[in-house]
C-alpha positions as MATLAB code, in Angstrom:
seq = 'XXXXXXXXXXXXXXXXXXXXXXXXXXXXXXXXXXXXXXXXXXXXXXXXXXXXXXXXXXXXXXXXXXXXXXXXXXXXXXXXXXXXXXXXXXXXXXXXXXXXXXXXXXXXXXXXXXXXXXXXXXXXXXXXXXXXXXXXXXXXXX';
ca = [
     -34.731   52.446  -52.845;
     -33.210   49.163  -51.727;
     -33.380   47.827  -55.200;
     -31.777   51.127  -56.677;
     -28.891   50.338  -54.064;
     -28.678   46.516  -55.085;
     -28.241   47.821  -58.623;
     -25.435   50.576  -57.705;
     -23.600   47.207  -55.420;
     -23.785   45.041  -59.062;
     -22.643   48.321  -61.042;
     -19.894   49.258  -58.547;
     -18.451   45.279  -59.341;
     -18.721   45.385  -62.637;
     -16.795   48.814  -62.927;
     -14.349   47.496  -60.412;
     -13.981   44.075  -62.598;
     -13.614   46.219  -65.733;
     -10.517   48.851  -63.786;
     -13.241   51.813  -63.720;
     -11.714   51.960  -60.081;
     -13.290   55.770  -59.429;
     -16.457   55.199  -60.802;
     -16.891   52.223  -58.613;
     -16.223   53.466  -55.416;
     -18.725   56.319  -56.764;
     -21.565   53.600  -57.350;
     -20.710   52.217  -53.571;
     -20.907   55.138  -52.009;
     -24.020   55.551  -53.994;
     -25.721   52.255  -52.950;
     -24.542   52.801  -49.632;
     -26.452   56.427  -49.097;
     -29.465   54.461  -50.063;
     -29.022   51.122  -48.015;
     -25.832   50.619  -46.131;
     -25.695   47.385  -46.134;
     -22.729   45.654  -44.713;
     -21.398   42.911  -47.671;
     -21.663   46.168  -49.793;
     -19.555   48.039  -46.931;
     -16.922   45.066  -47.337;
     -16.793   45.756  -50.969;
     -16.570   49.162  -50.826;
     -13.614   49.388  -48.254;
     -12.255   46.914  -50.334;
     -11.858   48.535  -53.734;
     -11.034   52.100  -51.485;
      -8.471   49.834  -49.572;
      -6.853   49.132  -52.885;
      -7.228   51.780  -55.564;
      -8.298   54.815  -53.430;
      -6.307   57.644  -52.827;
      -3.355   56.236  -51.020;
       1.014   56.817  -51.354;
       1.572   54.427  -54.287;
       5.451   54.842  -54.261;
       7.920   57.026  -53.057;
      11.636   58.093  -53.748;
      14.904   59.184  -52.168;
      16.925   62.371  -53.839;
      20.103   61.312  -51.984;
      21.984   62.631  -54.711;
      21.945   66.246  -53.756;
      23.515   68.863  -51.370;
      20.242   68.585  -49.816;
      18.605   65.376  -49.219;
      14.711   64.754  -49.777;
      12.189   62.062  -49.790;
       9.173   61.964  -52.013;
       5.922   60.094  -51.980;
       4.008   59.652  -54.653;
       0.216   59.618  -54.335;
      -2.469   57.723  -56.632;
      -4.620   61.257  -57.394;
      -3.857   64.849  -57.765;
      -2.907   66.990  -54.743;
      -5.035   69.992  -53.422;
      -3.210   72.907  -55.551;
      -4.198   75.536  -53.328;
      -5.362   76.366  -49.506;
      -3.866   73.286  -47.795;
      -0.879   73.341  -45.971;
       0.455   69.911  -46.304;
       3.602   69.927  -44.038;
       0.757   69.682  -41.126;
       0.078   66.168  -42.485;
       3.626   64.968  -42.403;
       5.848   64.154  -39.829;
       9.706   63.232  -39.393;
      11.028   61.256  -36.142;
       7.565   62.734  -34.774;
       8.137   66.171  -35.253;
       7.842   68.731  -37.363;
       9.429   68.787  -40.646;
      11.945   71.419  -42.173;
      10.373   72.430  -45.467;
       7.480   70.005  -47.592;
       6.827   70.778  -51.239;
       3.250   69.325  -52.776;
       2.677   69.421  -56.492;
       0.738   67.500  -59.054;
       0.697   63.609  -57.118;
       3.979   64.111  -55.124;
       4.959   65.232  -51.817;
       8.474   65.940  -51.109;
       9.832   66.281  -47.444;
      12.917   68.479  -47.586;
      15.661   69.218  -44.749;
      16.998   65.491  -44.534;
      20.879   64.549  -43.960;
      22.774   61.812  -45.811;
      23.670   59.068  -43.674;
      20.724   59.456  -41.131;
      17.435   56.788  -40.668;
      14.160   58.394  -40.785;
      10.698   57.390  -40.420;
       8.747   60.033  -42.194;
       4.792   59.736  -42.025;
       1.943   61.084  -43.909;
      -1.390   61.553  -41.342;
      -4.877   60.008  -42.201;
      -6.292   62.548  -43.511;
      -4.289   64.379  -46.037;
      -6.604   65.705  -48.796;
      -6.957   64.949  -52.781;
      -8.198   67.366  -55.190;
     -11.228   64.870  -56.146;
     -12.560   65.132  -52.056;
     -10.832   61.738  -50.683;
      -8.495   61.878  -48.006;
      -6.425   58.885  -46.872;
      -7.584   56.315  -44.349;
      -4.599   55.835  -42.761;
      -1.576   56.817  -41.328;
       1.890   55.437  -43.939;
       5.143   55.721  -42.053;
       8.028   55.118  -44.836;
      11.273   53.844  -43.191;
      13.968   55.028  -44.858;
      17.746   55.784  -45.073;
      19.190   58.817  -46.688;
];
């Protein structure tokens, strides 16, 4: 069993080194069910830190009647059965209308010429099971 893990460890660094980001964390998460050893731990929050599901970008519709930010995610949304405006927050409240499709999330009900800091919850689900870590507050000015 420990060996089995060691083995997963090497795979998950050589699928890291290679881009194979998912199918490295899978091999961590893997070698860590087995033996959760703590370099392998490092590693693994590591690679998750960097090419896990997380808000990659994000983008201002200023151009409109009605103002709206987006954030773009690194995987696929939930399509169905998850209410996402309960992972987002504006000036730590509520906010008017979200839309989630495909890797986006768009927070709707902004104003031009207003500061906002809009955040996205730890969390917030993707289709393939991950949720993000941590909380991402965006900053921004409409």
């Amino acid at each position: 069993t420990k060996t089995r893990a060691e083995v997963l460890a090497l795979l998950g660094n050589g699928l890291d080194k290679r881009d194979l980001y998912r199918p490295a964390l899978q091999a961590y998460e893997a070698s860590l069910a087995l033996n959760p050893s703590p370099a392998v731990q490092a590693d693994y929050a590591d690679l998750k830190a960097r090419k896990g599901f997380r808000v990659v970008d994000h983008t201002i519709d200023a151009d409109t009647s009605a103002p709206r930010i987006c954030a773009q995610f690194s995987e696929d949304l939930v399509k169905t059965g998850v209410d996402y405006a309960q992972f987002v927050t504006v000036d730590n409240a509520p906010p008017k209308g979200v839309e989630a499709k495909d890797k986006q999330i768009c927070v709707e009900g902004l104003e031009h010429g207003q500061h906002y800091d809009v955040t996205f919850r730890a969390g917030l689900p993707a289709a393939i099971g991950e949720v993000t870590a941590a909380p991402v507050v965006l900053s921004i000015y409409v």
